[in-house]
N, C-alpha and C positions, 0 to 999 in steps of 0.2 A: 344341382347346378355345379357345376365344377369351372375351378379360378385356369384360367386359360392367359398366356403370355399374349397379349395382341399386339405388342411392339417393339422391335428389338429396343433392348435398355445399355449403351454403353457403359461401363465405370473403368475407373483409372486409378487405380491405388497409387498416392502417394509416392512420391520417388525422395530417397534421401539418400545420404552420405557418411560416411566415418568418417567421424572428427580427427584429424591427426592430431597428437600433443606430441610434446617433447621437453624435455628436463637438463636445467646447466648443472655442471658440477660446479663444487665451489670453487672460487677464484683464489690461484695463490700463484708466488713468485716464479717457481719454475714448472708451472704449468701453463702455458697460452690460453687466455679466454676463445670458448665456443661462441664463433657466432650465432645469435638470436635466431631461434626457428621462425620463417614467415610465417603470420598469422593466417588462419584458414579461415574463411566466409562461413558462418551458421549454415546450416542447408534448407531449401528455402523449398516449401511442400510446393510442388506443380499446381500448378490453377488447372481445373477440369476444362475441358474444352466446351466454347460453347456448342449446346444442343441445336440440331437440326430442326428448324422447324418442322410440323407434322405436313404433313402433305391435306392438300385441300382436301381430297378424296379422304384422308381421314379423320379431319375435324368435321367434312359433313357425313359421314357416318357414327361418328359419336357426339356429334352436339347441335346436329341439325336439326329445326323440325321433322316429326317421320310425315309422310302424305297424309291425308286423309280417310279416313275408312270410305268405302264407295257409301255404306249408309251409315255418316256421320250426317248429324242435324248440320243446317248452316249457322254462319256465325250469328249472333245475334248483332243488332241494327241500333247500336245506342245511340239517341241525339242527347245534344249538349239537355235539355233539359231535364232530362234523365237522371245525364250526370250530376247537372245541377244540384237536382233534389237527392239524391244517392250522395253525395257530400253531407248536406245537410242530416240525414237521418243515420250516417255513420257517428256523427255527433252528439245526437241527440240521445241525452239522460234520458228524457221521459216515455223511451220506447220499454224502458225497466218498470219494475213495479213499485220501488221507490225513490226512483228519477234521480237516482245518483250511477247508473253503469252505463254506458256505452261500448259501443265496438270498440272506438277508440282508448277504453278505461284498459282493455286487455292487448288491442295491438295497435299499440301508439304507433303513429305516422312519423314521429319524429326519430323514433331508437326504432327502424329499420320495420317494422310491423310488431311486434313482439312488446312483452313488458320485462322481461331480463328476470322472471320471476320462475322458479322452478314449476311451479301451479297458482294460475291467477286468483283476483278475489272477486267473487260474485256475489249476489242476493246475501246483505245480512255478512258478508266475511266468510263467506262457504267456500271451499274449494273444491275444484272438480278433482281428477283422477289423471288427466293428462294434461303434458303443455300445450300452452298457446304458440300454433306456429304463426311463424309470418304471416302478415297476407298478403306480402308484396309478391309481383309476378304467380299469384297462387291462379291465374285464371289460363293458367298452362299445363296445370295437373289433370291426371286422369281422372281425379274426384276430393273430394276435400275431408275434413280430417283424419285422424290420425288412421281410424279402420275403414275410412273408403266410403259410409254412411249415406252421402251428399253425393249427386251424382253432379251437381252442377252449385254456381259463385248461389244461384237464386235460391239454393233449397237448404245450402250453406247457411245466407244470410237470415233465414229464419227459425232455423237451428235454436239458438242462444237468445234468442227472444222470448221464444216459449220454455226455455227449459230452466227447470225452477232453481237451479243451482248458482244460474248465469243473471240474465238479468229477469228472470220468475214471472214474466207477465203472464196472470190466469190464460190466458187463453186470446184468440183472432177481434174477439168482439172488444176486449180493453182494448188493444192497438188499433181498431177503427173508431172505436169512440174518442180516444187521444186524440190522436190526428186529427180528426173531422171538428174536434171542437174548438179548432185554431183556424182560421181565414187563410190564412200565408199558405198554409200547408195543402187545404181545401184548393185552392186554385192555384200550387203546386201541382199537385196532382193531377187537376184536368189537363196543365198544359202538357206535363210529360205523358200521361195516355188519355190522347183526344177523342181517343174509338170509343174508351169504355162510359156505357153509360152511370154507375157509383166508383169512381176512379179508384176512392181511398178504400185499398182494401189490402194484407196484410202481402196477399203477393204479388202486388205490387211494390209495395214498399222493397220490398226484398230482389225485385228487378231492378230498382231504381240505384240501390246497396251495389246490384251487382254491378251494375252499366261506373259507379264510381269507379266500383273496385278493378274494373278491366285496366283502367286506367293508371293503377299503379304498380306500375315497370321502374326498373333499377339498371339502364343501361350500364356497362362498365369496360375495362381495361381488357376485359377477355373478351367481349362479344368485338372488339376492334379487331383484337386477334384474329379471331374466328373468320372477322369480314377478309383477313390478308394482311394485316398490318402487324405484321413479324415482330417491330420493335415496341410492341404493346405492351411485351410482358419483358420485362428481365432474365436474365442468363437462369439464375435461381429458378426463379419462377417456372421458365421451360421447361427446367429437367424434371421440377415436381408434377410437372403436366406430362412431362413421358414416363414420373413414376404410376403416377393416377392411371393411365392409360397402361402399362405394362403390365402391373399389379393384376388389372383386374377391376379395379375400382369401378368402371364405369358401363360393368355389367347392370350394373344397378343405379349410378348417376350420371343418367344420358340425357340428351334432348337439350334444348335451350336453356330450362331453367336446372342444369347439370346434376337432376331428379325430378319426383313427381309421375314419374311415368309409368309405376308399377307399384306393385305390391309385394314385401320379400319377406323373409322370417327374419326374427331380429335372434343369432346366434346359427346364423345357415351350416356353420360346419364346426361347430364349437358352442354347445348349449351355455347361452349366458344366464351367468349367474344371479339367481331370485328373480327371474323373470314370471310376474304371477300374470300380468294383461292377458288376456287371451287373444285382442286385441280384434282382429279382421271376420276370427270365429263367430264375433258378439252378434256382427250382419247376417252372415252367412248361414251359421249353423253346421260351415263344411270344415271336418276335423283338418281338410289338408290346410287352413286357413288359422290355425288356431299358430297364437305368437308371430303372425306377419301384421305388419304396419304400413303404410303407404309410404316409400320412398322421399325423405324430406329434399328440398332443396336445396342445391348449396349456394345459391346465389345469397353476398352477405352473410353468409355462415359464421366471421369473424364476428357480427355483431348480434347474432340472433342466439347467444347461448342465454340459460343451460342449455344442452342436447338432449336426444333424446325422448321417449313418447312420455316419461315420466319428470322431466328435468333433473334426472341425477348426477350428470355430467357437469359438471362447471367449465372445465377448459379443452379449446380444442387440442392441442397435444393428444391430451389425453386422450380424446375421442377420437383422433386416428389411431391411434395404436391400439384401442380397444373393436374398433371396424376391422384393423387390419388382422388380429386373433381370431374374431370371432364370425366374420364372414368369408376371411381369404385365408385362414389358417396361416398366417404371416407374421413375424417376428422382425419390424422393425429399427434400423441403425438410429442412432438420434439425427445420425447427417439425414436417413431418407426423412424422417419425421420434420424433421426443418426445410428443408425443399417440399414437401407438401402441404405444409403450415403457409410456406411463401405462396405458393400456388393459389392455396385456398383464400387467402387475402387478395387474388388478385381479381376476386370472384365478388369482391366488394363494389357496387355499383352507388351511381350519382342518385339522390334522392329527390323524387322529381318537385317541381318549383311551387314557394310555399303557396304561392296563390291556388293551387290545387291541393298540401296538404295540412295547411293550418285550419283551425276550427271557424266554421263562419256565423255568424249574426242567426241567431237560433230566436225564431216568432217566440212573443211571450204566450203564457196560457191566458184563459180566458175561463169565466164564474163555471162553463160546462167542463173544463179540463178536469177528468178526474184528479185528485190527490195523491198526494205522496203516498203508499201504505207498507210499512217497515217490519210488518207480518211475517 
């Protein structure tokens, strides 16, 4: 893949001045004082002009939805009760094996999806091997985690249920005995799927997870943009968006959620250094797949560090200038670094209303609920 100029990038170097001086002699009787040389004004650096905004035509080719495949499935059909319980069971400790982890434990609803932790804590204080992304706006990517694994929110959602590192439940039959031996959740279940004759069953639960999760979107200051509303973003802000778009950047963070929409090698033209993941190969098995990752989102990027598949990035600065080495072979100014820092803050969206992401009233257990077991 080769870094390609998609947008003329103006810049304006600086314009300044030689400072005039000038020096009196000393003052004596028969020599006439020199008049005082006028003072000269500092020179004062030119303000860059404001940036053109992008042309419609090119903000929906770089951050539109693309169409649809002719044989894309249709979207799924979530009703409110869905969601309903799909709230609930994001919350809920006792889908773990000893009903202290939730979804929630790893991507708080309140810090943007994320737990701000380089590698989460699961089952017992175990940690996995990658971070926890977001999961805000994640029901826009082409598949979910970090190698692509998940081909959809529902297959995601069950993921970390069963996997013993995360929240270790043995196996389908603990989380239907869980559930089932609560009332609440018992006729939760039939109301969200009326068809099914034993509702509670584990994938459901994991539809019901996803039908929440559609639901949390992070509108912001650039999707206003994007609608036509030019004065959304600041003068700054602009130019970092016609650096992003010049650069190169958004060979790889395109689409609505400004990624997600592929899968790239992480060091495409500059091998980054100690990268051991193999990452996308782990699915595959195809050597062309080995060290690519699924394209992260930037939507909230200011709030969802560390970066990175491994969290060893702590600040975004840094993590442009390390994208800009090692995928665009680019060496950037601190001034471009600061107007894409601005940019990238403006990719920071409103967090949707607590009554959809604070925790709700979770059914107590009952004499059937299995126990805690800390194994």
């Amino acid at each position: 893949m080769h870094r390609t100029r998609l947008l003329p990038f103006l810049t304006l170097s600086a314009l300044g001045a030689g400072a005039l001086s000038a020096c009196l002699d000393g003052k004596s009787e028969s020599a006439p004082a020199r008049a005082a040389a006028p003072a000269v004004a500092a020179p004062v650096e030119a303000k860059p002009p404001a940036p053109k905004p992008l042309t419609p035509e090119q903000l929906t080719h770089f951050f539109r939805p693309a169409p649809p495949a002719k044989d894309a499935k249709p979207a799924p059909q979530d009703t409110d009760a869905q969601v309903a319980l799909g709230r609930m069971l994001y919350f809920e400790p006792r889908l773990s094996k000893n009903h202290d982890v939730s979804c929630n434990t790893c991507h708080g609803l309140t810090t943007y999806g994320v737990d701000n932790k380089p590698l989460s804590d699961g089952h017992k204080g175990q940690k996995g091997s990658r971070n926890s992304p977001t999961v805000y706006n994640a029901a826009g990517h082409i598949a979910q985690f970090w190698d692509g694994r998940a081909d959809t929110l529902e297959a995601q959602a069950e993921g970390p249920i069963l996997n013993p590192v995360e929240m270790a439940m043995p196996d389908a039959k603990r989380v239907v005995a869980t559930l089932s031996s609560i009332p609440e959740y018992t006729a939760r279940f039939r109301e969200a799927f009326p068809g099914d004759k034993a509702p509670v069953t584990l994938a459901n639960a994991a539809r019901a997870i996803a039908a929440y999760e559609r639901k949390l979107t992070t509108p912001s200051r650039f999707d206003r943009y994007v609608a036509g509303k030019h004065d959304a973003l600041t003068e700054q802000e602009q130019r970092g968006l016609q650096l992003f778009v010049s650069t190169g950047c958004t060979t790889c963070h395109n689409g609505p959620a400004v990624g997600g929409t592929s899968f790239q090698k992480l060091g495409l033209v500059e091998d980054y250094p100690g990268l051991k993941d193999a990452g996308r190969f782990d699915v595959t098995k195809n050597e062309d797949d080995r060290g690519k990752f699924r394209v992260p989102t930037l939507l909230n990027v200011e709030k969802t560090g560390p970066y990175l598949h491994d969290g060893s990035v702590s600040d975004l600065p840094t993590m442009v200038r390390l994208m800009a080495k090692h995928q665009l072979a680019r060496t950037l100014t601190d001034a471009e670094v600061d107007d894409l820092v601005a940019f990238l803050k403006s990719l920071t969206g409103e967090l949707p209303s607590q009554e959809l992401i604070s925790a709700p009233p979770l059914p107590p257990s009952t004499k059937k609920t299995p126990k805690p077991d800390p194994s």
